[in-house]
C-alpha positions in Angstrom: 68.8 -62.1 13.8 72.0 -64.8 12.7 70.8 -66.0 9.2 72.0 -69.7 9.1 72.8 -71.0 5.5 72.1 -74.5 4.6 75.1 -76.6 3.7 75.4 -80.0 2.0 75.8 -83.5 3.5 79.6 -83.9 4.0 80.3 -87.7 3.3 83.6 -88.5 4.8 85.1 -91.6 2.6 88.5 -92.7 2.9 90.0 -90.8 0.3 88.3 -87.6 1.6 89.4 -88.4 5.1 92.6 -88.9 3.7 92.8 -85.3 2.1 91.4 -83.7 4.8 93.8 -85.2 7.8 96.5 -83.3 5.6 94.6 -80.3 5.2 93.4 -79.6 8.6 96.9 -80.8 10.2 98.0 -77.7 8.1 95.5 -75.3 8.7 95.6 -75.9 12.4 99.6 -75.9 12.4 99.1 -72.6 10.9 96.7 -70.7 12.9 99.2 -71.7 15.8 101.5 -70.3 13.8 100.4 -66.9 13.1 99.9 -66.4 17.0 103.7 -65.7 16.9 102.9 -62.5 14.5 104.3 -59.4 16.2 105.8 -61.5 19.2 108.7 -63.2 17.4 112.4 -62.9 19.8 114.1 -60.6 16.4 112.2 -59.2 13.7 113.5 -61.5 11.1 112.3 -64.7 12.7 108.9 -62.7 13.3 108.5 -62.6 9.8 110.2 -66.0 8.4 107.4 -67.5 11.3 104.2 -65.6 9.6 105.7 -66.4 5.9 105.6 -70.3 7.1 102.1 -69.7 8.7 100.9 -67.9 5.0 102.6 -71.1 3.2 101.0 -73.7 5.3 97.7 -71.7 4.4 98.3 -71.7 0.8 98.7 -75.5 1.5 95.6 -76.1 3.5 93.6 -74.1 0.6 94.3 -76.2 -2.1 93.9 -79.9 -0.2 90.4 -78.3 1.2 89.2 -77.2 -2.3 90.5 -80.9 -3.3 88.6 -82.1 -0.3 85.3 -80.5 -0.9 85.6 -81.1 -4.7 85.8 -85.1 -3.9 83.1 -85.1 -1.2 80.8 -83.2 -3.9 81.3 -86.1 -6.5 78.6 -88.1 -7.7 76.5 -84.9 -8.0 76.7 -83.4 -4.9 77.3 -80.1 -4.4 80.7 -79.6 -3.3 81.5 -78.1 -0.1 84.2 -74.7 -0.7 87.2 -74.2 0.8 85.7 -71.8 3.2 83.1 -73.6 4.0 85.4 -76.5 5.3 87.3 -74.1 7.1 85.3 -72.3 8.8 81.8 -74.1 9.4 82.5 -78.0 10.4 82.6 -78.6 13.6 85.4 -80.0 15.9 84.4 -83.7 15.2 84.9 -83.3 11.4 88.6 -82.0 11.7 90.7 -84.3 11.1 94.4 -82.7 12.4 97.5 -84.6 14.0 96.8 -83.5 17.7 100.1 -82.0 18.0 99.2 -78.7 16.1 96.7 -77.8 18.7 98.8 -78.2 21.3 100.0 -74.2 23.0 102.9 -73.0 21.1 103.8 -69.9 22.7 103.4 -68.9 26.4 100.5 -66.3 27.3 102.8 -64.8 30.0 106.1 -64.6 31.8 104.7 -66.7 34.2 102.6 -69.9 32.3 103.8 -72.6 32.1 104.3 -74.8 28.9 105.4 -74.1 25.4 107.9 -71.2 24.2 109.9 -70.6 21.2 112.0 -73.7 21.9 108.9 -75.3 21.4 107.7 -73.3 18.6 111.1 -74.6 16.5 111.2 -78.2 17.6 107.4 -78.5 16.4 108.1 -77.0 12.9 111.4 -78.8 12.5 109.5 -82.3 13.3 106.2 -81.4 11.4 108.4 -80.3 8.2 110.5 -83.5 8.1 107.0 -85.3 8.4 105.3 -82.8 5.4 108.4 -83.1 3.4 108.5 -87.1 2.9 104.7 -86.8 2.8 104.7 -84.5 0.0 107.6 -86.1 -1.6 105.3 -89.7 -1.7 101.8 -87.9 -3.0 104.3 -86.0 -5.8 103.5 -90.4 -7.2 99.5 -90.1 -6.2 97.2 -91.4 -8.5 94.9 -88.4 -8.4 96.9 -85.6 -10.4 95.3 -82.8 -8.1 97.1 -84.0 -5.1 100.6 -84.8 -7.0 100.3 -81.3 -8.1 99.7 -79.6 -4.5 102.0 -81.9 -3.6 104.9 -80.6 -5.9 104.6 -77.4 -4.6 104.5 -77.8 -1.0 107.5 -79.8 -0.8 109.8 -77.2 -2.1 108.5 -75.5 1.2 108.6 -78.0 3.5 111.9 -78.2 2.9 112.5 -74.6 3.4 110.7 -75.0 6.5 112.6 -78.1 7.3 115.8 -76.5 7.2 115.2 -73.3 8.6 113.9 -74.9 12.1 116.9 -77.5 12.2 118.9 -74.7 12.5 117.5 -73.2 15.3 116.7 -77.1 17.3 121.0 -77.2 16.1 121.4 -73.5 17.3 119.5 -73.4 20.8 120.4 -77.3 21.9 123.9 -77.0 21.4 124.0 -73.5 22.4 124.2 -71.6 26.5 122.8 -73.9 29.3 119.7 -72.1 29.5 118.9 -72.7 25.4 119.6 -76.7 26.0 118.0 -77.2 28.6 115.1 -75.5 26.9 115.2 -77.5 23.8 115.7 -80.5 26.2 112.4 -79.6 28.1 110.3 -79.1 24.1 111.2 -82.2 22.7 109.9 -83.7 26.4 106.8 -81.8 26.0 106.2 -82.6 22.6 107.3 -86.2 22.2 103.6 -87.7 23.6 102.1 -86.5 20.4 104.5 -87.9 18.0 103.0 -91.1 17.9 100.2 -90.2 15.6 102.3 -89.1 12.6 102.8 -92.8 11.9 99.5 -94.4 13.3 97.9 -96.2 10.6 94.2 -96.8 9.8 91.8 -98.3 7.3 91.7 -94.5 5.6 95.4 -95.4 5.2 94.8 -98.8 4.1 92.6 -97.6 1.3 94.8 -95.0 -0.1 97.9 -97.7 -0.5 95.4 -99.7 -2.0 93.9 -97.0 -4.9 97.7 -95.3 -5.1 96.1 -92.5 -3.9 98.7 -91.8 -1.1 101.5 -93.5 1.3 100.5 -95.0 4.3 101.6 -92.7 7.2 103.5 -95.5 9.2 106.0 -96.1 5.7 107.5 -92.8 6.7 108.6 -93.5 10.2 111.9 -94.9 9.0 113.0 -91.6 6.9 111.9 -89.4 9.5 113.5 -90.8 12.3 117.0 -91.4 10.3 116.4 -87.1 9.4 115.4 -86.0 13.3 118.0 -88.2 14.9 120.7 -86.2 12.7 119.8 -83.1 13.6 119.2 -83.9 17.3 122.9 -85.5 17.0 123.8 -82.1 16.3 121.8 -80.5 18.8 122.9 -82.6 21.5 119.8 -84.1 21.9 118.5 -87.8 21.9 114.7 -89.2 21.1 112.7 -90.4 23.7 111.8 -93.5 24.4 107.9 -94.3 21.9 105.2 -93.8 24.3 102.8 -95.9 23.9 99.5 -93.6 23.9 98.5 -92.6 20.6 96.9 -89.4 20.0 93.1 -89.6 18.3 92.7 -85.9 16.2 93.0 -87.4 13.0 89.9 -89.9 14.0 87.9 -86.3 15.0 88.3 -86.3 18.8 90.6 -83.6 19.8 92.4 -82.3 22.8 90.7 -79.4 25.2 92.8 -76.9 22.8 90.8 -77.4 19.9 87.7 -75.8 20.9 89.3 -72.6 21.7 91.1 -72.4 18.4 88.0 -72.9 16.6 86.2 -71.0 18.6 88.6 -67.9 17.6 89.3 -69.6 14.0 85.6 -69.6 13.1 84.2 -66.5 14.8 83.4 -64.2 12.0 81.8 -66.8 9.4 79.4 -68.0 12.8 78.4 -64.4 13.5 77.6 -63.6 9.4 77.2 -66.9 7.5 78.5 -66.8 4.2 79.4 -62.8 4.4 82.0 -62.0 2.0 84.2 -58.8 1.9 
């Protein structure tokens, strides 16, 4: 018999809305991530690929003890970082849909994303984090300036180490390019949503809890374009479809990652080891 533990309301307000977009964009990014353990092309990049996943955790813990701490004010008892990992359901994740998407090909023969893929994402996501991380360092809520202070010094590690390979494989044989050329194809339909404003985003330029997300476009493009320069690659042309995870509805990936993600905590509520 599955014992089922009771949990408290979960009032998404703005400002916890706007936590948790930041928190579940990492801890998504991350389980993606940590797919890559043990399959990386050279050992080195095997590890420096599960450190980033660990750091993007590290990330994802404090903004969802920050989350649950804020949703618990007023006297309610807060929801743990656990329990916002691993027992909402898909509606209540909040994650750019981009980090769902397949970041590594389940065999020789599927189609879709590979390490070219793998890079590009991380190099775009950690330019993004970065000037995020570098705006909330000013947030009005010292919690969040403080998490914020230490993820950016790795963002920027991230940032840099995944520009080198987009550099390395796009100005690099034919069959790297056109690679790299064919990733930044794939992923360019999702990149719409980093800057896609909304009242949660109106609210936090409003308290000086946070930047809106559309006030970094300008930065990030000026970053990506230099390194694509580099790479010998060019940004497509804005799409005009705008990807809905950070509203709560999710691409047909999400279930599945969830579904794996939350396995263990929906088979022995609240067990602890």
């Amino acid at each position: 018999m599955t014992t089922t533990l009771a949990l408290p309301p979960l009032t998404i307000t703005p400002p916890v809305h706007y936590v948790l977009r930041l928190a579940d964009t990492c801890l998504i990014h991350a389980q993606r991530l940590a797919e890559w353990c043990g399959h990386g092309p050279v050992l080195e990049e095997d590890i420096a690929l599960t450190n980033m996943s660990l750091d993007l955790v590290g990330q994802a813990r404090a903004l969802l003890t920050l989350a649950g701490q804020m949703a618990g004010a007023d006297g309610a008892m807060p929801w743990s970082e656990d329990d916002l990992a691993f027992r909402r359901r898909e509606p209540q994740f909040f994650n750019l849909t981009l980090v769902e998407q397949p970041m590594r090909r389940s065999s020789a023969h599927a189609p879709g994303a590979d390490f070219a893929d793998t890079v590009l994402r991380n190099f775009l996501l950690a330019t993004w984090l970065q000037l995020y991380w570098r705006a909330l360092a000013g947030s009005n809520r010292a919690e969040l300036a403080a998490i914020a202070g230490k993820a950016l010094k790795e963002s920027r590690y991230h940032q840099r180490h995944n520009a080198d390979w987009v550099m390395r494989l796009g100005d690099g044989t034919p069959e790297s390019a056109g690679r790299m050329a064919a990733a930044v194809q794939r992923t360019w339909p999702w990149v719409a949503e980093l800057f896609a404003d909304d009242t949660t985003d109106a609210a936090a330029v409003a308290s000086g809890l946070g930047p809106a997300r559309s006030s970094l476009r300008e930065a990030w493009t000026a970053e990506v374009q230099a390194v694509f320069a580099s790479a010998g690659l060019s940004c497509p042309a804005d799409s005009a479809y705008v990807s809905t995870g950070s509203q709560g509805r999710h691409s047909e990936h999400m279930g599945f990652i969830l579904a794996e993600m939350q396995s263990l905590q929906q088979q022995f509520p609240g067990g602890t080891w």
